[in-house]
C-alpha positions in Angstrom: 77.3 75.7 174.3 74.5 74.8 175.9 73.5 70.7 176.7 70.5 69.1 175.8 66.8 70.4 177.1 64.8 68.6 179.9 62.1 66.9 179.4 60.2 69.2 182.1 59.7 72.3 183.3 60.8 73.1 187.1 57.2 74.8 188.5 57.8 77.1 191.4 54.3 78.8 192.6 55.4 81.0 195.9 52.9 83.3 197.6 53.5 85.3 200.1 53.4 83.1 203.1 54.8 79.9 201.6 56.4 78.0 198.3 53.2 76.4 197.5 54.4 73.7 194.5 57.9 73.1 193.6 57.8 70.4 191.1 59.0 69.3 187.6 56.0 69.2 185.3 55.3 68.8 181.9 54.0 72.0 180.8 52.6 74.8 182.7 50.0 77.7 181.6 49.8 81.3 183.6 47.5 83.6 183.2 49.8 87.4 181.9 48.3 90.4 181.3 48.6 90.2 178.2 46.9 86.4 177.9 47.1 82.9 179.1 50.8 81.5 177.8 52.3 78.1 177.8 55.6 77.4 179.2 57.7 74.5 178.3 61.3 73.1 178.4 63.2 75.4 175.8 60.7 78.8 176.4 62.3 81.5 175.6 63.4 84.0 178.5 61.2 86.7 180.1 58.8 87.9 182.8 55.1 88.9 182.7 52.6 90.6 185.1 49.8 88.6 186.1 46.2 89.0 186.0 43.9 87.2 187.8 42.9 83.7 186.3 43.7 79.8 186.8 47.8 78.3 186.5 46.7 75.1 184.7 49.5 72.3 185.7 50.3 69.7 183.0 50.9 66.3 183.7 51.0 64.7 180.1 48.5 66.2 178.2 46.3 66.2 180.8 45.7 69.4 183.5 46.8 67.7 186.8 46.3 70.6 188.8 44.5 73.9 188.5 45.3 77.2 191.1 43.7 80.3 191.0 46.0 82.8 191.6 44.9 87.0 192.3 47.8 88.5 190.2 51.7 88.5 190.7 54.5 88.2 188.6 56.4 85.5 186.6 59.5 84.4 185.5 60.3 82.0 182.5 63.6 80.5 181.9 64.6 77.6 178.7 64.7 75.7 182.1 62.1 77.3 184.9 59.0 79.2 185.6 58.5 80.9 188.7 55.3 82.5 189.6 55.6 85.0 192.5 51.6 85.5 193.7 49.5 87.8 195.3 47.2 85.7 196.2 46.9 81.4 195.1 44.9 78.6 196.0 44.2 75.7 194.5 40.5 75.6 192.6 39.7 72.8 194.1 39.6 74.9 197.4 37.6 77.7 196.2 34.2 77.9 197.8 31.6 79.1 195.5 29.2 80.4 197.5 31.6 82.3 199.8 32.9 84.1 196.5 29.2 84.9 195.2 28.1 86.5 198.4 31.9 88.4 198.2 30.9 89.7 194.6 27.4 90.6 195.7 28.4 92.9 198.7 31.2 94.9 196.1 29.3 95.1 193.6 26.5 97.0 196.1 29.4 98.9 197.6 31.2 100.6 194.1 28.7 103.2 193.6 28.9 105.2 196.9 32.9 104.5 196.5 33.1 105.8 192.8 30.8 109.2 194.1 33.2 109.3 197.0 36.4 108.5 194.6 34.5 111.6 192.4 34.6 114.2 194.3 38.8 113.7 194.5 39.4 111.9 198.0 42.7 110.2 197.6 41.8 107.9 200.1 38.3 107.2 198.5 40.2 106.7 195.5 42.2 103.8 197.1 38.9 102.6 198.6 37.6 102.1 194.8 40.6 100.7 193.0 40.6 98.3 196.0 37.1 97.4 195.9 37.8 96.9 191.9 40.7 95.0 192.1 38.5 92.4 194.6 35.6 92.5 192.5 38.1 91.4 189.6 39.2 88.9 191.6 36.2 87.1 192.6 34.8 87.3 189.6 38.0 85.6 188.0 37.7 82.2 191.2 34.3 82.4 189.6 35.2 82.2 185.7 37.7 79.7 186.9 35.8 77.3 188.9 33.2 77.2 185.8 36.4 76.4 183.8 37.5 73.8 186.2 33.8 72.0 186.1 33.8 72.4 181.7 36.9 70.0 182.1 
């Protein structure tokens, strides 16, 4: 039989190189493939894919922290969430400008890589999904910082 719930949520965001937070938090909301969910004390079991969008931190009813994070994995316990990502770094961090020009440059590069990928290179067909994949991700540090600055 299982004792009473916490009142938080243990928040584990590790990345590659480090364990970036490790904290107790209120509520916490991930970006999964399938759509932004909440996780709080009690969730019911499971993992998700992530896509690339903003981990909101809750602290209260308040967001206390937001991180951009490229796409990963997470898991969700009645007691835990860890997030295993790609890529993460806290909005806050994110430099606009940098990300623009970023966007700018792939988005000039995809059509000689998508005639290349056409005519059945398998290694221009990595270059594309590559270039994709980092056009999605700017693109999402973009969506979030204008999230970040509507709140």
């Amino acid at each position: 039989m299982a004792g009473p719930l916490p009142a938080k949520v243990k928040f584990e965001l590790v990345s590659p190189e480090k364990i970036l937070v490790s904290e107790d938090v209120d509520m916490v909301v991930v970006p999964g493939v399938e759509g932004y969910f909440g996780v709080l004390p009690g969730h019911s079991p499971f993992i998700s894919s992530l896509r690339p969008g903003t981990i909101d931190v809750y602290d209260g009813k308040n967001v206390a922290e937001r991180i951009f994070v490229a796409g990963g994995f997470a898991e969700v316990t009645t007691k835990r969430c860890t997030v295993l990502a790609d890529e993460a770094i806290r909005v806050v961090a994110l430099d606009r400008a940098a990300i623009e020009s970023e966007r700018a440059q792939l988005q000039a590069q995809l059509p000689a890589l998508r005639e290349a990928a056409a005519r059945g290179e398998e290694a221009d067909a990595l270059q594309l999904r590559n270039a994709e994949n980092a056009l999605a991700a700017a693109s999402a540090k973009l969506e979030a910082l204008e999230r970040a600055a509507g709140h």
